[in-house]
C-alpha positions in Angstrom: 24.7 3.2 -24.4 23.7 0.1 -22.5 21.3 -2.4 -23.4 18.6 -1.4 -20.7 15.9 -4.1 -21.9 16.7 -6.5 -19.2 16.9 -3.8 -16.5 13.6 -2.2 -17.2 11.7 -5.3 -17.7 13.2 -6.6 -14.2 12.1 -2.9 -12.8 8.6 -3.3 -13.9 8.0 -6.7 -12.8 9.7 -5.4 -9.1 7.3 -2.6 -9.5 4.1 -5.1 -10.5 4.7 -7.7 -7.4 5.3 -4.6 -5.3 2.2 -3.1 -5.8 0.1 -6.6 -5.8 1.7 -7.5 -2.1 1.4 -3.4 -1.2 -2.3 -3.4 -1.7 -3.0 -6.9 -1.1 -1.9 -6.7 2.6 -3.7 -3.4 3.8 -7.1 -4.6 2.2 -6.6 -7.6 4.4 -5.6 -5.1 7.6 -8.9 -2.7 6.6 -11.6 -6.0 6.6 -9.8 -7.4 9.4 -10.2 -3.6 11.3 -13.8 -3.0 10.0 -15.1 -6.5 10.6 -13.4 -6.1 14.6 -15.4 -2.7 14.6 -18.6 -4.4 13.5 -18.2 -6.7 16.1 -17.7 -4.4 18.9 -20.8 -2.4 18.1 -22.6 -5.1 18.1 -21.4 -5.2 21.7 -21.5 -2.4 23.0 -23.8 0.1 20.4 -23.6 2.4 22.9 -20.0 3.3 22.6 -20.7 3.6 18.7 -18.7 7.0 18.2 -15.7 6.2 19.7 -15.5 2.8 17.9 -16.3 4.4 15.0 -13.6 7.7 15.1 -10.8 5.1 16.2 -11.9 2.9 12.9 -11.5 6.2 10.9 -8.3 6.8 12.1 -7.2 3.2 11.7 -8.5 3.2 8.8 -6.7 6.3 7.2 -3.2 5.0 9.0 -3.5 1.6 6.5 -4.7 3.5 3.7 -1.5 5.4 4.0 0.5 2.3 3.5 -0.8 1.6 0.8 -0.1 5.3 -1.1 3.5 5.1 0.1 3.7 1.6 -2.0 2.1 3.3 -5.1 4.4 6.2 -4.8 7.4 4.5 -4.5 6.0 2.2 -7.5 5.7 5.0 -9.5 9.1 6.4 -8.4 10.6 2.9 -9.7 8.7 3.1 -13.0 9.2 6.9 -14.2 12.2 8.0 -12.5 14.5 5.0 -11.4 17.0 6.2 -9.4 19.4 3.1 -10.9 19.4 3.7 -14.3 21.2 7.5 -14.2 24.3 5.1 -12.4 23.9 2.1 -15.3 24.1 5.0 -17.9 27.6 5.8 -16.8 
């Protein structure tokens, strides 16, 4: 059997930098989308539900980004697809 140190270390720091930029960029994308929905109601308060079902849905479309990053972070962690074709 293979020494596997080196590839699992490299797998979890892939996996750490993957998650940091994977939630780091839709946090930025949700304050950027809620502080662009502020600012419209405060322009126009009466079109407040609208603004405020399009934020939701925005808001759940970036959220899902960042799931699909944790569960392909997990993938690379628990079940690396790599490492069945190293152990050959």
């Amino acid at each position: 059997m293979p020494d596997l140190s080196i590839f699992v270390t490299a797998s979890t720091v892939v996996a750490v930098l993957g998650i940091a930029i994977g939630v780091l960029l839709p946090a930025l994308a949700m304050g950027r989308a809620i502080s662009s929905a502020m600012d419209a109601l405060a322009r126009q308060p009466e079109a407040e539900r609208a603004i405020m079902r399009t934020l939701f849905i925005g808001l759940a479309m970036i959220e899902s980004l960042a799931i699909y990053v944790l569960v392909v972070v997990l993938i690379v962690l628990f079940r690396n697809p790599l490492m069945e074709y190293l152990l050959k």
